[in-house]
DSSP file (Angstrom, degrees, kcal/mol; ACC not computed):
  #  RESIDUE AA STRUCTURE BP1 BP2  ACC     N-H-->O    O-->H-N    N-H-->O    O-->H-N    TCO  KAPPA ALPHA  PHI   PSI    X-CA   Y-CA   Z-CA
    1    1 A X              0   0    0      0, 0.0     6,-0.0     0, 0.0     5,-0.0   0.000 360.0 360.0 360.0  58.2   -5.1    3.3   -0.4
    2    2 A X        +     0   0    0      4,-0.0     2,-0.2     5,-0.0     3,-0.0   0.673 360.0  94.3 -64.5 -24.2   -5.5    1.2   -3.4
    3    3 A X    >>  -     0   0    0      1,-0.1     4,-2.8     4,-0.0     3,-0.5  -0.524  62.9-152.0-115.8 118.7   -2.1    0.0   -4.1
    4    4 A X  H 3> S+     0   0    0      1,-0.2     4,-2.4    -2,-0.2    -1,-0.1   0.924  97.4  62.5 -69.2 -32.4   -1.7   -3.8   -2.2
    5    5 A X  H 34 S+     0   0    0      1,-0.3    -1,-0.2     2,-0.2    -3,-0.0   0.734 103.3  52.6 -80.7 -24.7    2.1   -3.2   -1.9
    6    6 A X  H <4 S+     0   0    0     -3,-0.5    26,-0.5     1,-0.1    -1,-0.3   0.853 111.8  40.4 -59.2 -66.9    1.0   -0.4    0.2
    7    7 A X  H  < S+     0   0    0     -4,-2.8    25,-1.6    24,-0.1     2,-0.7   0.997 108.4  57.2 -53.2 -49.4   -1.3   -2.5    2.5
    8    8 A X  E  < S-A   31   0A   0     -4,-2.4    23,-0.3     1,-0.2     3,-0.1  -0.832  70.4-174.5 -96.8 122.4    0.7   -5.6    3.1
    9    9 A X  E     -     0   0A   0     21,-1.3     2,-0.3    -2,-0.7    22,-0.2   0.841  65.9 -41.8 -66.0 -46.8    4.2   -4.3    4.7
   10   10 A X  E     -A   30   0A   0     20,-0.9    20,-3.1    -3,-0.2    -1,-0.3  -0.983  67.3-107.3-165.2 164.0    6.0   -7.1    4.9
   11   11 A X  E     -A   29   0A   0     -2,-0.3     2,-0.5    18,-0.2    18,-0.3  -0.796  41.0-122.4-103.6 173.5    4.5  -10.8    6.1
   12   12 A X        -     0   0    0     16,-4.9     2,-0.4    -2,-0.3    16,-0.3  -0.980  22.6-152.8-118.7 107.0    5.9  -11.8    9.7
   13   13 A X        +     0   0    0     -2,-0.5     2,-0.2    14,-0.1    14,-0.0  -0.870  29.8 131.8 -51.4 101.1    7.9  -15.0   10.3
   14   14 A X    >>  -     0   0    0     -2,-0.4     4,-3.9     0, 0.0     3,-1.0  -0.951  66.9-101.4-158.2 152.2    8.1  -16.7   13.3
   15   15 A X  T 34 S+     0   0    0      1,-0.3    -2,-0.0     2,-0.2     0, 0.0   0.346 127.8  41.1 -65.1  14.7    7.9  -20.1   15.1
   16   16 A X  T 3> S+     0   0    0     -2,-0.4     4,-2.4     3,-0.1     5,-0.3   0.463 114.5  55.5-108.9 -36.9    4.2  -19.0   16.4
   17   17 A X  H <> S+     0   0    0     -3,-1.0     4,-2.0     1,-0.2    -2,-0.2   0.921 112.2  37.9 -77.3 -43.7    3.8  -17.8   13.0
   18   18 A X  H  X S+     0   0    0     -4,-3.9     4,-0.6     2,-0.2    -1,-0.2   0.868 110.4  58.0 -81.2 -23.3    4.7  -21.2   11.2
   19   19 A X  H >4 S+     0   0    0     -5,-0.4     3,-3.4     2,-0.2     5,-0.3   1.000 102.0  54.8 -67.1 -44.0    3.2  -23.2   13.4
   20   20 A X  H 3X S+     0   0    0     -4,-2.4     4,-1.3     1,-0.3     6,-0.2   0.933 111.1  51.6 -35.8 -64.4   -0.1  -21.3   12.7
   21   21 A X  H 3< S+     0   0    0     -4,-2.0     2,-0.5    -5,-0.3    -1,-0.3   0.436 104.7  45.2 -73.2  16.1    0.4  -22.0    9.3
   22   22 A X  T << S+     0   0    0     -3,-3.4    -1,-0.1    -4,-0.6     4,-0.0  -0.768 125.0  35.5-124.4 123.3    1.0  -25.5    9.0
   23   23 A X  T  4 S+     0   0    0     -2,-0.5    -2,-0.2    -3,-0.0    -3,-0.2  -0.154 134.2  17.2 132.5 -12.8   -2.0  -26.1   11.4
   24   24 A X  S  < S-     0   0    0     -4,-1.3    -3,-0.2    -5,-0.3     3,-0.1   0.136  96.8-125.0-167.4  -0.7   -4.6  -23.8   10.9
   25   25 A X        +     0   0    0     -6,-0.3    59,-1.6    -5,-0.2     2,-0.4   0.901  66.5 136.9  37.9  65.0   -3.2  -22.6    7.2
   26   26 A X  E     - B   0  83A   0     -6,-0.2     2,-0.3    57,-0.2    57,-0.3  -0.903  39.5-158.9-142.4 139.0   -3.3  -18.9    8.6
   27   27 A X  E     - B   0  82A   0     55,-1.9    55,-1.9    -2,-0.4     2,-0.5  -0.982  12.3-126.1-155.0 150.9   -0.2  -16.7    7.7
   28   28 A X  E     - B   0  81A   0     -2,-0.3   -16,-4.9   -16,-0.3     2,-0.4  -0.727  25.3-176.1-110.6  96.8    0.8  -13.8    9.5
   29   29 A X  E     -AB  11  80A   0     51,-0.9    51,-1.7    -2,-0.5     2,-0.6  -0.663  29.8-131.5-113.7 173.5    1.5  -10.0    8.1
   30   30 A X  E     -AB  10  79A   0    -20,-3.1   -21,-1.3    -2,-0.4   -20,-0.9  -0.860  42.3-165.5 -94.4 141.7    2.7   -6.7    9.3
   31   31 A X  E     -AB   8  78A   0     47,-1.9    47,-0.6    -2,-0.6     2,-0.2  -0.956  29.7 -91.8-133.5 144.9    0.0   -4.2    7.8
   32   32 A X    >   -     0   0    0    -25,-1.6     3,-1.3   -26,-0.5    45,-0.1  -0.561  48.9-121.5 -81.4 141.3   -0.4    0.0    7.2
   33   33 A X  T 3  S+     0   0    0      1,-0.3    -1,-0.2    -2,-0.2    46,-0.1   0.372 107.4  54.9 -70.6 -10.1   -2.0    0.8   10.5
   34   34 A X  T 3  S+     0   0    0      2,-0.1    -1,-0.3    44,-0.0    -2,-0.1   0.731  81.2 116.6-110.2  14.8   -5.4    2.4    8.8
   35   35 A X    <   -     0   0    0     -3,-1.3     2,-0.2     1,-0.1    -4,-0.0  -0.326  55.1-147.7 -49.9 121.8   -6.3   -1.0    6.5
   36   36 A X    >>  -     0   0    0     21,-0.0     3,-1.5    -2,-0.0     4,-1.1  -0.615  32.2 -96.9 -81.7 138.8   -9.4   -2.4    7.4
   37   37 A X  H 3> S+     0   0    0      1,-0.2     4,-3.4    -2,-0.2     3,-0.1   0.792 120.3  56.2 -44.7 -48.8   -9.9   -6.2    7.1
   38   38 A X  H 34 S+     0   0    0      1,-0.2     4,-0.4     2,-0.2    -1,-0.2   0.818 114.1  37.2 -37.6 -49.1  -11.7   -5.7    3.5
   39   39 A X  H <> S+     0   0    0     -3,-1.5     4,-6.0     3,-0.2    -1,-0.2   0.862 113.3  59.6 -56.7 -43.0   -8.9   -3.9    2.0
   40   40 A X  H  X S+     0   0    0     -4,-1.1     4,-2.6     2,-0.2     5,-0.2   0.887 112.8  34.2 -67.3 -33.9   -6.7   -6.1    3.8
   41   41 A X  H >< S+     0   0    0     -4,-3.4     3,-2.4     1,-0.2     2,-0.5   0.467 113.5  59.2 -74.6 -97.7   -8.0   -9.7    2.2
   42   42 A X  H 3> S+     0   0    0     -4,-0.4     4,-1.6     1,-0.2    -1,-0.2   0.158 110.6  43.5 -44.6 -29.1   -8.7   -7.9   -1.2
   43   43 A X  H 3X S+     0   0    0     -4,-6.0     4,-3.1    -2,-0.5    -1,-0.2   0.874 115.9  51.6 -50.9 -37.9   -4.4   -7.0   -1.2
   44   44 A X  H << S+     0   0    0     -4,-2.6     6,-0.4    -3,-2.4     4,-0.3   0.886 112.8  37.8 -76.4 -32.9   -3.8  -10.3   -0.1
   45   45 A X  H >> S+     0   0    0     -5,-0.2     4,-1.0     2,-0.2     3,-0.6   0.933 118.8  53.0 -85.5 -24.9   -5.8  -12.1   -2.8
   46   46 A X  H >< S+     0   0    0     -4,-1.6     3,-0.7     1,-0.3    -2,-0.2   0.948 111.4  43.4 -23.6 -86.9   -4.5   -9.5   -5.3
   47   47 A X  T 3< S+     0   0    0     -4,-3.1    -1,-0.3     1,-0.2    -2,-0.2  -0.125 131.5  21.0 -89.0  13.1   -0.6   -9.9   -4.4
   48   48 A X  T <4 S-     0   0    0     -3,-0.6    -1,-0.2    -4,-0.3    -2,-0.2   0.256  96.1-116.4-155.2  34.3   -0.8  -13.5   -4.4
   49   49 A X    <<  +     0   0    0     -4,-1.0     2,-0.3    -3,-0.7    -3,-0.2   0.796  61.3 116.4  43.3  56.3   -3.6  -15.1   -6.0
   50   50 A X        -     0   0    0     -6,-0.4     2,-0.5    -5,-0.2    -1,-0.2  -0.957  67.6 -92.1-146.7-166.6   -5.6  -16.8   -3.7
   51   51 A X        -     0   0    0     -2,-0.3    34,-0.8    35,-0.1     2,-0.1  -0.789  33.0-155.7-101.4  94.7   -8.7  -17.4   -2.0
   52   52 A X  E     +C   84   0A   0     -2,-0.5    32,-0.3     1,-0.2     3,-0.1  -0.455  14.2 176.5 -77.2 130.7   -9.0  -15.3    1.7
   53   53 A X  E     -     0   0A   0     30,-2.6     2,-0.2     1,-0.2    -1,-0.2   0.909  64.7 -13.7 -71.9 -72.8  -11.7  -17.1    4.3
   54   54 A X  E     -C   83   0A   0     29,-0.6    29,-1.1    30,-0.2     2,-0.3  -0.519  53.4-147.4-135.0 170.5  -11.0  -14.7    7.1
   55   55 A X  E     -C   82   0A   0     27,-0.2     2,-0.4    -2,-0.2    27,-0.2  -0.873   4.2-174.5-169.7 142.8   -9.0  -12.0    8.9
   56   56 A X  E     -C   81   0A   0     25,-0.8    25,-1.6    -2,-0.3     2,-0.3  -0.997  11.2-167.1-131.6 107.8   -8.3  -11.1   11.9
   57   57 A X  E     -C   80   0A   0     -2,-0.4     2,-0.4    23,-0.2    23,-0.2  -0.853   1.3-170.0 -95.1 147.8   -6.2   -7.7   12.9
   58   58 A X  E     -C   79   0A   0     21,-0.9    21,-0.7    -2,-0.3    19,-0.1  -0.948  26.2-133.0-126.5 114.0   -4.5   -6.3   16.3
   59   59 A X  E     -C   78   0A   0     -2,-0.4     2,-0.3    19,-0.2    19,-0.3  -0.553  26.7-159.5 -39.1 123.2   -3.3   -3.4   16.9
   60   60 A X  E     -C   77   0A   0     17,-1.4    17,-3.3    -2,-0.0    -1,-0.0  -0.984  12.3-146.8-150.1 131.9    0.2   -4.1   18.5
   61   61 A X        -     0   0    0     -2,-0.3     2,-0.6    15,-0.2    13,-0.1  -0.129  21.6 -85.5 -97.0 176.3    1.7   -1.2   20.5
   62   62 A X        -     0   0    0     11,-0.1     2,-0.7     1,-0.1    14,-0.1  -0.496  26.8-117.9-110.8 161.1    5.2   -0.2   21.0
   63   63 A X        -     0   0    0     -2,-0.6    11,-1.2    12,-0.2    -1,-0.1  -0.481  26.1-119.5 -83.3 129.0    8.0   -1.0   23.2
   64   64 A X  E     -D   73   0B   0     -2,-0.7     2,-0.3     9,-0.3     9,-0.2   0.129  42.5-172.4 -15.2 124.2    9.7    1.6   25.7
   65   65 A X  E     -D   72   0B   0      7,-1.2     7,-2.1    -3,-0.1     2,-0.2  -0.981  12.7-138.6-143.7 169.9   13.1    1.6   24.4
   66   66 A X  E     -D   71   0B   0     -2,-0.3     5,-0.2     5,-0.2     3,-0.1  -0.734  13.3-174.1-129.5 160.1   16.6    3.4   25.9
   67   67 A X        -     0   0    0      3,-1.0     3,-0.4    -2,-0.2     2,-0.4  -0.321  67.7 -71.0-105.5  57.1   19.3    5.1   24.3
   68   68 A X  S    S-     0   0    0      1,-0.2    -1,-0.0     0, 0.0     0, 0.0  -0.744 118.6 -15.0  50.4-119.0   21.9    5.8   27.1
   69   69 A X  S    S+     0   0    0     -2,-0.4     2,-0.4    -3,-0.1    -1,-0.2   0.733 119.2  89.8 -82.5 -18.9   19.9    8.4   29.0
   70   70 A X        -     0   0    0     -3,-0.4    -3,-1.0     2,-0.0     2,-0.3  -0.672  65.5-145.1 -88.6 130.0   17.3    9.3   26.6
   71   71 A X  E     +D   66   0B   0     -2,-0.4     2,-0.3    -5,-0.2    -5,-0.2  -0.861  23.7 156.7-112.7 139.9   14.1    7.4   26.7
   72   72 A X  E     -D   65   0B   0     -7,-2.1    -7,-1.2    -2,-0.3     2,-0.2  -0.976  30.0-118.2-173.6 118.2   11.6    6.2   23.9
   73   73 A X  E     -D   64   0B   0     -2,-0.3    -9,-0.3    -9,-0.2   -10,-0.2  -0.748  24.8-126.6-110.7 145.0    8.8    4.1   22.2
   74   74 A X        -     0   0    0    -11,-1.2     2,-0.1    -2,-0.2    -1,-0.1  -0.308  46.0 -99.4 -53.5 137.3    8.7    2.0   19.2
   75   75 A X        -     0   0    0     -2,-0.1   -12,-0.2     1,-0.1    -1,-0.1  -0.535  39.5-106.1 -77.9 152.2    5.8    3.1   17.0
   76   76 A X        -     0   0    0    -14,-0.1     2,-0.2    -2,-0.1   -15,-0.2  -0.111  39.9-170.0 -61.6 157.2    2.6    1.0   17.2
   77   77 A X  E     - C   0  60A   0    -17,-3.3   -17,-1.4   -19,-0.1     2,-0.3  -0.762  20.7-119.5-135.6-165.8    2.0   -1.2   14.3
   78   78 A X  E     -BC  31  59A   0    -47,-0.6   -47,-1.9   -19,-0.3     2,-0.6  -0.975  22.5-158.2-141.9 142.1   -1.1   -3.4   13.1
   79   79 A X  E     -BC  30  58A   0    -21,-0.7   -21,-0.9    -2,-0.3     2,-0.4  -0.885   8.9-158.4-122.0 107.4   -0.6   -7.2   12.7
   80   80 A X  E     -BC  29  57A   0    -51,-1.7   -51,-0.9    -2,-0.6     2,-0.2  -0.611   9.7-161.3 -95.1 168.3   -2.9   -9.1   10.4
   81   81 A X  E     -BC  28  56A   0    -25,-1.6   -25,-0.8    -2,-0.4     2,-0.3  -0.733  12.8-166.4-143.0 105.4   -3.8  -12.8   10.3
   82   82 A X  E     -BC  27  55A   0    -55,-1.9   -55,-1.9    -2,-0.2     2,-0.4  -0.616  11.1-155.4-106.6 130.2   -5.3  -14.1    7.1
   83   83 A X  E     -BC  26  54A   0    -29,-1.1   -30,-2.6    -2,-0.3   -29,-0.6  -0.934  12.1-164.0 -76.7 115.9   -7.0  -17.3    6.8
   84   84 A X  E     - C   0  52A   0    -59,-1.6     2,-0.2    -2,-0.4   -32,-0.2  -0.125  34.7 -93.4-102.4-159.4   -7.0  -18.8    3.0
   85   85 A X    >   -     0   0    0    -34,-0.8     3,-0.9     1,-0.1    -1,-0.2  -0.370  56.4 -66.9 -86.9 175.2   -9.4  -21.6    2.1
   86   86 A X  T 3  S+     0   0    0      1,-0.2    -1,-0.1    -2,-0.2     3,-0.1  -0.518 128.3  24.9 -77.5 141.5   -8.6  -25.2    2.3
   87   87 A X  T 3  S+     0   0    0      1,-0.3    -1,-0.2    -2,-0.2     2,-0.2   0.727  97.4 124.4  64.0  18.1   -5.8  -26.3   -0.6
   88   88 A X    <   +     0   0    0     -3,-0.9    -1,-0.3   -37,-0.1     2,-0.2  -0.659  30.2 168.5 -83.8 147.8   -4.4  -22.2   -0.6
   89   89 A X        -     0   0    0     -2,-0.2     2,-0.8    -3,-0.1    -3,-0.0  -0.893  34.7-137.4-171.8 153.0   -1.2  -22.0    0.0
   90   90 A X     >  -     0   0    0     -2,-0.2     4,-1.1     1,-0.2   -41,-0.1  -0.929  19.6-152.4-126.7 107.5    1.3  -18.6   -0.4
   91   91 A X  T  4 S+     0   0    0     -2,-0.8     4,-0.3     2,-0.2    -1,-0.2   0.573  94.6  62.7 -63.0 -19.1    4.6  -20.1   -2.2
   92   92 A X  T >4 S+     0   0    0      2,-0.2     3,-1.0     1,-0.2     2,-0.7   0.683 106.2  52.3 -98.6-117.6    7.0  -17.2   -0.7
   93   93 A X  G >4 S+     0   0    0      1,-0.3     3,-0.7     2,-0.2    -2,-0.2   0.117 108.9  52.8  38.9 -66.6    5.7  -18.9    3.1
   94   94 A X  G 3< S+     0   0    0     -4,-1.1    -1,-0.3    -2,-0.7    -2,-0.2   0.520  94.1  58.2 -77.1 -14.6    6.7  -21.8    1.9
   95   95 A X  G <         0   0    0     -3,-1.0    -1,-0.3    -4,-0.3    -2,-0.2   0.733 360.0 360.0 -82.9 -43.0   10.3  -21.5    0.7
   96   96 A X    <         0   0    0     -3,-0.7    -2,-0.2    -4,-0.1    -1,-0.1   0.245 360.0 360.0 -93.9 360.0   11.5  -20.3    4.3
């Protein structure tokens, strides 16, 4: 799993998720479920040229869902949360 477009699925946007980043400069992605935090910073600093402090992953399971009578779960995913250095900042974040 070399390929960063591989690791980082998409980053995750939300009012928990901006506040985190304007407060604590932490921003929030959806991740392939077997990346380990080392792969995970080296994609991020890779795909957008900065400098990772930390990371933090949780496994995040899925919800029971209905379809008329038929019953079902979301598949689990994996949620990172990347910490950059002081004065990082990830310009596609920042546009939204």
């Amino acid at each position: 799993m070399n390929d960063p477009r591989k690791i980082i699925r998409m980053p995750l946007i939300s009012e928990k998720s901006t506040n985190l980043r304007v407060d604590q400069n932490k921003y929030v992605f959806e991740v392939d479920r077997k990346a380990n935090k080392l792969q995970i910073k080296k994609a991020v600093e890779e795909l957008f040229g900065v400098k990772v402090e930390d990371v933090t992953t949780m496994m995040m399971h899925g919800r029971p869902k209905r379809l008329g009578k038929f019953e079902g779960r979301r598949p689990n995913w994996k949620k990172a949360m990347v910490k950059l250095k002081k004065g990082e900042t990830i310009e596609l974040f920042e546009t939204v």
